[in-house]
C-alpha positions as CSV (number, residue, x, y, z in Angstrom):
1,X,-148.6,6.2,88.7
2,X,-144.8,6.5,89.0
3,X,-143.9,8.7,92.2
4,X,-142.3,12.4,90.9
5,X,-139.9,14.4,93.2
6,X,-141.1,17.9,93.1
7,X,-140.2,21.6,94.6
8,X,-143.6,21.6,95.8
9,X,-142.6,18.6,98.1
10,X,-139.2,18.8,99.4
11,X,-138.3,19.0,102.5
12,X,-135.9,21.6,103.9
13,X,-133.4,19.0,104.9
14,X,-132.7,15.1,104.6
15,X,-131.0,14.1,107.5
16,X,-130.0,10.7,107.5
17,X,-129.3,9.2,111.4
18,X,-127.9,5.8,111.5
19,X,-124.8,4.6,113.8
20,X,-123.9,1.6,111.3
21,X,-121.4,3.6,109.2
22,X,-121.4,1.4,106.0
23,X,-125.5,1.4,106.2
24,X,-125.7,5.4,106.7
25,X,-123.1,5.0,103.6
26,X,-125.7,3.1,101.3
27,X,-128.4,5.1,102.3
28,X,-126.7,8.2,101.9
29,X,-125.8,7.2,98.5
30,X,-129.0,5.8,97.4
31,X,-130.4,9.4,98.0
32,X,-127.6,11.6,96.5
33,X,-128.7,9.3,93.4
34,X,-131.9,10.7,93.2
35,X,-132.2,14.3,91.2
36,X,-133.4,17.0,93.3
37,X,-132.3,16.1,96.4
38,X,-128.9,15.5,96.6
39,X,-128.0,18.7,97.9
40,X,-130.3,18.3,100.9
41,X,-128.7,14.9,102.5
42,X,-126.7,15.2,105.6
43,X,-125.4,12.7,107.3
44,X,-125.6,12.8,111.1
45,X,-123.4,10.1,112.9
46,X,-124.9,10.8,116.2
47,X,-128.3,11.4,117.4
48,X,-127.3,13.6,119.9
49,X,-126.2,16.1,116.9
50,X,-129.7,15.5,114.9
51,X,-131.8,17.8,118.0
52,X,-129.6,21.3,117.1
53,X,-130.4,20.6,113.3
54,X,-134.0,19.9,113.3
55,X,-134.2,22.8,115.3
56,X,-132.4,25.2,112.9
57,X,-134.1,24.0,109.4
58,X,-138.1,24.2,109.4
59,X,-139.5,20.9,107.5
60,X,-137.0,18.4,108.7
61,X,-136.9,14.8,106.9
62,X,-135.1,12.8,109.2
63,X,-134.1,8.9,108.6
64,X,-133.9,7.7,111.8
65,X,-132.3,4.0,112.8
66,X,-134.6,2.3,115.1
67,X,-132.4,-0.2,116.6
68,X,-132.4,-3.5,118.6
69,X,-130.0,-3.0,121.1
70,X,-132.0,-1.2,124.2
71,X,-129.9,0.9,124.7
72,X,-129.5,3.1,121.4
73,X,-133.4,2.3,120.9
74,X,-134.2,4.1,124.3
75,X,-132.5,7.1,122.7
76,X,-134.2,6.7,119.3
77,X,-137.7,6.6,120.9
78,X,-136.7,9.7,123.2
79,X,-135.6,11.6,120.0
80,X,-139.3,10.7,117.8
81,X,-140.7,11.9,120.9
82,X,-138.9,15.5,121.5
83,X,-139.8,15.8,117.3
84,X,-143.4,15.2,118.7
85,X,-143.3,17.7,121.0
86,X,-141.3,20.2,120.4
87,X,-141.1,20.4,116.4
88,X,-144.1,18.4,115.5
89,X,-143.4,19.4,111.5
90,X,-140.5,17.4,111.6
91,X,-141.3,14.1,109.5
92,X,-139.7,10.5,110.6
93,X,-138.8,8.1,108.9
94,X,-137.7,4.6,110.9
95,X,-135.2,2.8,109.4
96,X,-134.9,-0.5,111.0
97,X,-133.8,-4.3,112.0
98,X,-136.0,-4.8,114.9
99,X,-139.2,-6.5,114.1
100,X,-140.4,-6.8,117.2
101,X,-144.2,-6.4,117.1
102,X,-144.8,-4.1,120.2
103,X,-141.8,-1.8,119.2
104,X,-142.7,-1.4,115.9
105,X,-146.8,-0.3,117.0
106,X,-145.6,2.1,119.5
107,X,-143.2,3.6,116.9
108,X,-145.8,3.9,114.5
109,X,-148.6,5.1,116.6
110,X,-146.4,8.5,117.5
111,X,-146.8,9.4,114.5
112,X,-143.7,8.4,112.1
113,X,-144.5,9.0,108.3
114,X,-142.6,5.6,107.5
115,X,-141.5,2.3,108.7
116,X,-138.9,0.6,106.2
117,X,-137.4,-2.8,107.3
118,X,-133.6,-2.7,106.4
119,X,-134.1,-6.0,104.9
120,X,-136.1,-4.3,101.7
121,X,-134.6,-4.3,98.3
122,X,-132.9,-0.3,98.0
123,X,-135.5,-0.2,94.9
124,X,-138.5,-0.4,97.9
125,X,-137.0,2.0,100.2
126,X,-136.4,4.8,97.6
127,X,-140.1,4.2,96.4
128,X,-141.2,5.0,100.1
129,X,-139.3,7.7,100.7
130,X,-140.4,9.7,97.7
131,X,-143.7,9.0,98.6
132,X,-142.8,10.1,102.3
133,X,-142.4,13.7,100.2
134,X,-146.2,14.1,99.0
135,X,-148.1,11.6,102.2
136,X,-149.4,12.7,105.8
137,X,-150.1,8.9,105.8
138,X,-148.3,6.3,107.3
139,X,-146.5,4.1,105.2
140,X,-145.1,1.1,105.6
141,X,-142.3,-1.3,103.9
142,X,-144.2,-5.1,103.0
143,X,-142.2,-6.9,105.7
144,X,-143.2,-4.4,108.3
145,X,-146.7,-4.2,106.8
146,X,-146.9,-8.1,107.4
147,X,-145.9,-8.1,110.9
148,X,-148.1,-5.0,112.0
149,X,-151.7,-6.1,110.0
150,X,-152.6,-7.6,113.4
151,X,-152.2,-4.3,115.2
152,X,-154.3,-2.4,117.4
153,X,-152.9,1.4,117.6
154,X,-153.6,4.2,115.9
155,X,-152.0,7.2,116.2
156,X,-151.7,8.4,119.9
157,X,-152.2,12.5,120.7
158,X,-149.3,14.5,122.1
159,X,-150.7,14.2,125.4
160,X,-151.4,10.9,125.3
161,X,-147.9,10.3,124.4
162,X,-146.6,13.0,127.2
163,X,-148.3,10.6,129.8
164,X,-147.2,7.1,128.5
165,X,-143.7,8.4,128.1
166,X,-143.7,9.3,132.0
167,X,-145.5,6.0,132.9
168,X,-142.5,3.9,131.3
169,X,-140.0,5.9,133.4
170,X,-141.5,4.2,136.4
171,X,-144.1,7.2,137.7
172,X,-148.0,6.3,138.3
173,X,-150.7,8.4,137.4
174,X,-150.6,10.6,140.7
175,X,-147.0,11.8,140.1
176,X,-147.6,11.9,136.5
177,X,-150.4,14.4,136.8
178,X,-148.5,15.9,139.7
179,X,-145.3,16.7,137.3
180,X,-147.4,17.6,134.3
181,X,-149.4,19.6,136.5
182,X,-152.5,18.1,135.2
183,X,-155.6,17.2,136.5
184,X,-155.2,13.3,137.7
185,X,-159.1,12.4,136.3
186,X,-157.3,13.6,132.8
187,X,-153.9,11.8,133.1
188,X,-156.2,8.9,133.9
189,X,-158.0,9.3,130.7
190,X,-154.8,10.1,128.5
191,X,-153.3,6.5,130.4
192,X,-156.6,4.6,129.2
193,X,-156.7,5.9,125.8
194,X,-152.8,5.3,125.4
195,X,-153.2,1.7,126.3
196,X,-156.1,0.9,124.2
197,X,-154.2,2.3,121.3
198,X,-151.0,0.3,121.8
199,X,-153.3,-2.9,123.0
200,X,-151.4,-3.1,126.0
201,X,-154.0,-5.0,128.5
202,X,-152.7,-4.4,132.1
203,X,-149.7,-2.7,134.2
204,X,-147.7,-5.7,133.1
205,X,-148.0,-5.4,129.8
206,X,-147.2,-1.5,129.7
207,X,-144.1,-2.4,132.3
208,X,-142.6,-5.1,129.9
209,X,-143.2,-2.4,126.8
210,X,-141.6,0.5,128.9
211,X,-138.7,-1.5,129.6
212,X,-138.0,-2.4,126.5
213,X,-138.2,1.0,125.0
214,X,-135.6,2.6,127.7
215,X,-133.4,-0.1,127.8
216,X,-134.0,-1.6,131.5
């Protein structure tokens, strides 16, 4: 069944954050090609400007880059994760190059409604994010779906995510709980679950992960 853009399933605002000025520019115009929408795409040049926008429009659609420098990924990853905590209506879609496998599971298992590799034909990328409109599953582009069939995550909690998010910045469980102020026996737990979700198998795996997420 062909996808249909309805009122019913708009979202309040398309925001479209990607650095690459002549990629924003394609994607910008692929959606402004689309009835019904148009008039809610924004282009956001930095990400630093997307935070005060998702937290003025309710229902936020935001096309976020997901990149392979580790630098600007470190700031993509902190941005899903503020949307996860903060303004958990807010629905992601990752735009991206980087294929690396352990990236791409820990962005999907907080929760993103898509994952499009920017090496899709446009015609695949509109198809998934009309379907982004009317879904609370996560979807996934064919070259992504490819690369994360051998997975092992599925979604992690808020929590869950709280606690791994403070583990990659370097602090153990102790200090964790300690900052959270949470019970250490439950910061623990949330560390386990977090883990088995991502398939990370020891401290070395979640160290190498961590650092590539921030960018050390």
């Amino acid at each position: 069944m062909e996808n249909i853009i309805t009122a019913s399933n708009l979202p309040g605002k398309i925001m479209v954050v990607v650095p690459c000025v002549l990629t924003a520019a394609g994607i910008v115009h692929r959606l402004k090609s689309m009835p019904k929408i148009n008039k809610l795409v924004n282009n956001i040049k930095k990400i630093d400007e997307a935070y005060g926008d998702v937290l003025k429009v309710p229902g936020s659609f935001v096309i976020l880059n997901i990149s392979e420098s580790s630098n600007l990924l470190a700031e993509e990853v902190k941005f899903i994760n503020w949307c996860l905590m903060v303004k958990p209506g807010t629905t992601i879609v990752a735009y991206t190059r980087n294929h690396k496998l352990s990236v791409l599971n820990y962005i999907s298992a907080l929760g993103v409604r898509a994952i499009i590799s920017q090496y899709e034909p446009a015609a695949t990328f509109s198809d998934l994010i009309i379907k982004s409109f009317s879904t609370k599953s996560m979807l996934s582009s064919p070259m992504i779906k490819n690369i994360l069939d051998a997975r092992i995550s599925c979604e992690l909690t808020v929590c869950e995510a709280q606690v791994i998010g403070e583990l990659f910045q370097g602090y153990n469980v102790s200090q964790v709980a300690q900052k959270l102020g949470r019970n250490i026996r439950t910061v623990s737990a949330h560390k386990r679950h977090a883990m088995e979700k991502l398939g990370l198998q020891c401290e070395k795996d979640l160290h190498v992960l961590g650092c590539t997420l921030l960018g050390k």
